[in-house]
Structures are given as C-alpha cells and as structure tokens.
VMD Tcl script that draws the C-alpha trace (Angstrom):
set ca {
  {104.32 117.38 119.19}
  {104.41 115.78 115.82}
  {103.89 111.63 116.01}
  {102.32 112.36 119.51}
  {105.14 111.87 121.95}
  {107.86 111.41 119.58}
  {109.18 114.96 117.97}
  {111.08 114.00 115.09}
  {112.97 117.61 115.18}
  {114.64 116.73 118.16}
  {117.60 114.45 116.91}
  {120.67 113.05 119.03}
  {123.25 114.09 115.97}
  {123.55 117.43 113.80}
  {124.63 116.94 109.73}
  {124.81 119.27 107.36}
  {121.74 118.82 106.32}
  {119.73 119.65 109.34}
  {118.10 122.49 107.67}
  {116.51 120.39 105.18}
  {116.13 117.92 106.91}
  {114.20 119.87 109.89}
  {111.95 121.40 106.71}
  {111.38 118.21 105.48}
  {109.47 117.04 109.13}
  {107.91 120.02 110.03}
  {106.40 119.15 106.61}
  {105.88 115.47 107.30}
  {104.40 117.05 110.64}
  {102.17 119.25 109.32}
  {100.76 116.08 106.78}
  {100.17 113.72 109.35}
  {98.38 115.94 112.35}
  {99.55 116.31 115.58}
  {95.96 113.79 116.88}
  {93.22 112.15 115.23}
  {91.54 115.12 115.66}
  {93.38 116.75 112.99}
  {93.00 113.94 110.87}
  {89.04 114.27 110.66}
  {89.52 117.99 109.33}
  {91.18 116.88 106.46}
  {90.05 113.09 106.15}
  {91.31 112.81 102.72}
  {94.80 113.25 100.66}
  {94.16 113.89 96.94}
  {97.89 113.66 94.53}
  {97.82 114.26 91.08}
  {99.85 111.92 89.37}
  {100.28 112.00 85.00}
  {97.75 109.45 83.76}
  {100.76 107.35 81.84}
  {101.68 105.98 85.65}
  {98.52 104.68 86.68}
  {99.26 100.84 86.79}
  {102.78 101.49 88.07}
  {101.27 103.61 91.30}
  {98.87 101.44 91.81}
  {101.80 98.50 92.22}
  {103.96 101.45 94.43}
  {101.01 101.74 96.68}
  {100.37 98.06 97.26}
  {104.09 97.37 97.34}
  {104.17 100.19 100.21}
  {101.41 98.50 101.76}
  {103.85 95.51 102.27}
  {106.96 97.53 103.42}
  {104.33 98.35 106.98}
  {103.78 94.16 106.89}
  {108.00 93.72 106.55}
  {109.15 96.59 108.83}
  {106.56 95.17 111.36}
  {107.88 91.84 111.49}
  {111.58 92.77 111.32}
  {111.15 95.26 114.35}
  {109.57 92.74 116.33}
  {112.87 90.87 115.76}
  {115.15 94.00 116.48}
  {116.04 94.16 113.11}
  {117.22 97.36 111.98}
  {119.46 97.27 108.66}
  {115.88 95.63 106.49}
  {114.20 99.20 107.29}
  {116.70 101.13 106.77}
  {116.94 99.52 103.76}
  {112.92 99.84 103.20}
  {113.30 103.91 104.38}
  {116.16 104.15 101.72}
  {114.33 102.88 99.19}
  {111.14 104.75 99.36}
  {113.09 107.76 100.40}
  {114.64 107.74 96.98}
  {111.10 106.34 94.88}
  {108.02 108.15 96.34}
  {108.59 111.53 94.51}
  {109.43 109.92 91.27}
  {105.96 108.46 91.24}
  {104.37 111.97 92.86}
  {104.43 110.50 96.19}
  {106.49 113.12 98.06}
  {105.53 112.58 101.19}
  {106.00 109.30 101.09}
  {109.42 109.88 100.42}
  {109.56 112.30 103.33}
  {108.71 109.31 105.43}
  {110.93 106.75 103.70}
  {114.00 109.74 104.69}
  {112.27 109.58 108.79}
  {111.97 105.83 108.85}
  {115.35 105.39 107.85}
  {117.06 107.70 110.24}
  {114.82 106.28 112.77}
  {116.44 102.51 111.61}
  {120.06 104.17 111.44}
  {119.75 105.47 115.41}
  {118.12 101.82 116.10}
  {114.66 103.85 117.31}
  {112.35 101.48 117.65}
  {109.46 104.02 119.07}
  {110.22 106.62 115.78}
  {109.84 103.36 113.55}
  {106.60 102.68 115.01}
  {105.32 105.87 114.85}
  {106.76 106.50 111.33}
  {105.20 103.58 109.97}
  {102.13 104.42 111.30}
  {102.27 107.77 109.38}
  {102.85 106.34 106.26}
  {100.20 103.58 106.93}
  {97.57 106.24 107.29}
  {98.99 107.95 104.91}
  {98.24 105.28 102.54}
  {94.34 105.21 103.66}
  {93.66 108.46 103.13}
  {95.72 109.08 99.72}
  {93.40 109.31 96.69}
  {95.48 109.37 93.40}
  {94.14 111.56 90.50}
  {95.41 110.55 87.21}
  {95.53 113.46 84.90}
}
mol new
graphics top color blue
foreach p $ca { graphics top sphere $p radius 0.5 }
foreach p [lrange $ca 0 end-1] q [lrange $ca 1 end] { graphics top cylinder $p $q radius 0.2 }
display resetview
C-alpha cells in the first residue's frame, strides 16, 4: 500500500475529479515507494528545471523545507485550516517551478487537512520531506 498503511486511493467522499485525482496518487505512489526498500533502488530524484530559475528554486526548496517545520507544529496542536492552507499553496506552485510532484503532494496534504487526517498528514509530509532529500535540481 502506498504511504505504508495509509492508501491514499481509498477516500471517504467521491468528486468529480476522482479520476484525476486517483492518477495523480498512484503517481505520487509510484514516486515515493511503497518501503525503504524501494527507496534504495532509486536513491536519487534528478528535475530539470530552465537555468533562469535557479535562485528562485533554490528559495522554493528551502521555503518547502519550512512548510514540514509549520505543518509539524500546527498538527501537534490539531490545527488543520494552516495545512490546508500550506497543501493549497504548494498544490498550486510546485509545477510552476518544475516541481510536479511536489505539487502532487501539496493536492494529498491538503485533502488530508480538509478530512482533518491527521495519520495522511503525517505520512504526506513525510513524502514530501524525503522527497526533498533525494531531489537533485539540474539547471539547463
């Protein structure tokens, strides 16, 4: 199951967007590994990103870096609508700066923070978090 226990397919409501949406995670699902074992066979993520964005990814990275510090703290609280917020966000950002899969995640996490799911969050954030370690940009 994708996220180990947590099968982000399997969803209490039904939009009309289910079919994208359910092509979206196997996606997400297929980038993240279903164990650590996966992980090792492909340790690293490489992105190609145009050369005229480098200092601006750089900043998107970092700045994603301290979304995982934020949605952390606020879930400890039971805080819901800053994630959502956060998921929005980078839902709506990560492709413009090549980073689809972030925004893949950013569309999970805020889903997850809509259906007050703290377990998804958790396990969403830690996607993107080792996401973020194993992403090398390219600048071309």
């Amino acid at each position: 199951m994708p996220y180990g226990d947590y099968d982000p397919l399997c969803r209490s409501h039904h939009s009309k967007y289910t079919y994208y949406n359910e092509r979206r995670l196997t996606t997400v699902a297929q980038m993240i590994g279903n164990t650590q074992d996966s992980r090792m066979d492909n340790p690293r993520i490489t992105v190609h990103i145009d050369a005229s964005l480098k200092d601006l990814a750089a900043k998107y990275l970092a700045n994603r870096q301290r979304d995982i510090d934020t949605i952390t703290g606020t879930l400890k609280r039971g805080d819901y609508e800053p994630i959502r917020a956060i998921g929005h966000n980078i839902k709506g950002t990560g492709a413009a700066y090549g980073f689809d899969f972030i925004s893949e995640i950013g569309d999970e996490l805020e889903q997850a923070a809509l259906q007050g799911n703290g377990e998804a969050i958790n396990k969403v954030t830690a996607a993107l978090a080792d996401y973020l370690r194993r992403v090398d940009v390219v600048f071309d």
